[in-house]
C-alpha positions as CSV (number, residue, x, y, z in Angstrom):
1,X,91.8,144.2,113.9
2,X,91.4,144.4,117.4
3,X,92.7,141.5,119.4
4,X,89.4,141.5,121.2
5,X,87.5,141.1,117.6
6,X,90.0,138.3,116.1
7,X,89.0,136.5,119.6
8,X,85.8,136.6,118.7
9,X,85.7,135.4,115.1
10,X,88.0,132.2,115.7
11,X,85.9,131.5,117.9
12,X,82.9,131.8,116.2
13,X,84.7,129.9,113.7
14,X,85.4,127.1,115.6
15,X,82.1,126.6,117.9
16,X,80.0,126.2,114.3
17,X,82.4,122.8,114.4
18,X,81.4,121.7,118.0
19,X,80.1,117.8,118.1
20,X,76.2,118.2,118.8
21,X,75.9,115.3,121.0
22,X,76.9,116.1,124.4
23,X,80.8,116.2,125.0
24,X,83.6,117.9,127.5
25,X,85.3,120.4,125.7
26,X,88.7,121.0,126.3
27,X,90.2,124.6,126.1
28,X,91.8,126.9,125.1
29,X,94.6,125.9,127.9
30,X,98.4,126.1,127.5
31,X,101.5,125.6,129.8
32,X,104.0,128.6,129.5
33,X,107.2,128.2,127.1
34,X,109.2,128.7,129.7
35,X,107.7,125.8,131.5
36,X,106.9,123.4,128.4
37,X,108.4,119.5,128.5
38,X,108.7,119.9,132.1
39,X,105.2,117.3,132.5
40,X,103.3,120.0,133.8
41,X,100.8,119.5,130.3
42,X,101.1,115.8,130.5
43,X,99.7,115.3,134.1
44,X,97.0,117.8,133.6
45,X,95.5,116.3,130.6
46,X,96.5,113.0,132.3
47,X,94.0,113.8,135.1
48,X,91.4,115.4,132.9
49,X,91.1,112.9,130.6
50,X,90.6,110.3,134.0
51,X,87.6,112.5,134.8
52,X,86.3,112.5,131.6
53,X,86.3,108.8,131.7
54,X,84.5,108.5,135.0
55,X,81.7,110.2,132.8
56,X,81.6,107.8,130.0
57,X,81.5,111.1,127.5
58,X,83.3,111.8,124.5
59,X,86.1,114.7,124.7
60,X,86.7,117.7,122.3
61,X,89.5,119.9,121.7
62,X,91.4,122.2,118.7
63,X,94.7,123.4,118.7
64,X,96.5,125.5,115.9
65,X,99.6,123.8,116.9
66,X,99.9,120.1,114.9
67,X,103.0,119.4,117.0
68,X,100.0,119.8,120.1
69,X,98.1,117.5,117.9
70,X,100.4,115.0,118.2
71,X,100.7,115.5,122.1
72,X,96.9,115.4,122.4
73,X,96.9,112.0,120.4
74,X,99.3,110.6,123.2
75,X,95.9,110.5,125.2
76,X,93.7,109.0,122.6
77,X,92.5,112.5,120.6
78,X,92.3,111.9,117.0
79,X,91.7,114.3,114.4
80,X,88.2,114.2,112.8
81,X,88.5,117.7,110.9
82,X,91.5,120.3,109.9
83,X,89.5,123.8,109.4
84,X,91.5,127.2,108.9
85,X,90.3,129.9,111.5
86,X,92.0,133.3,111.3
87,X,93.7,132.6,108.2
88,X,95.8,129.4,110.8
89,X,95.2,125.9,110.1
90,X,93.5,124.2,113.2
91,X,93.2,120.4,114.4
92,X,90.0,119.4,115.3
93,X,90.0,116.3,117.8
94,X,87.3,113.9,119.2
95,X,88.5,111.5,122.0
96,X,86.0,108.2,122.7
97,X,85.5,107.6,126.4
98,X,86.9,104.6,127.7
């Protein structure tokens, strides 16, 4: 399968599980391995997540990655729904504004 054509069924896969009411939606974003636990992740989610609040909406995310679960859950994520997309288990994840 083209890389193209597995692009576009996860992500079919995955919009069918978008929250209907209106929400951000965070994504697909990643920091290079080379750069990971250097805080570049941590202060741009930091900073989304304070823009997101200024808008009093919820926040919406997935991740194939359930040690990035756990990161995203640092800034108030939780996981509402695990689906497998492209034969990989993904973490659905609603934040609440505050």
């Amino acid at each position: 399968m083209s890389t193209a054509l597995a692009f576009q069924r996860w992500q079919s896969a995955l919009a069918r599980r978008d929250p209907e009411h209106r929400h951000w939606h965070l994504g697909p974003v990643a920091v290079e391995v080379g750069k990971q636990r250097s805080g570049i992740g941590t202060a741009l989610l930091a900073e989304a997540c304070r823009s997101i609040d200024m808008t009093r909406e919820p926040a919406f995310l997935e991740t194939d990655r359930k040690e990035a679960a756990g990161f995203f859950a640092r800034f108030g994520f939780k996981v509402f729904l695990q689906v497998t997309a492209n034969d990989a288990p993904h973490w659905l994840m609603l934040r609440s504004p505050n």
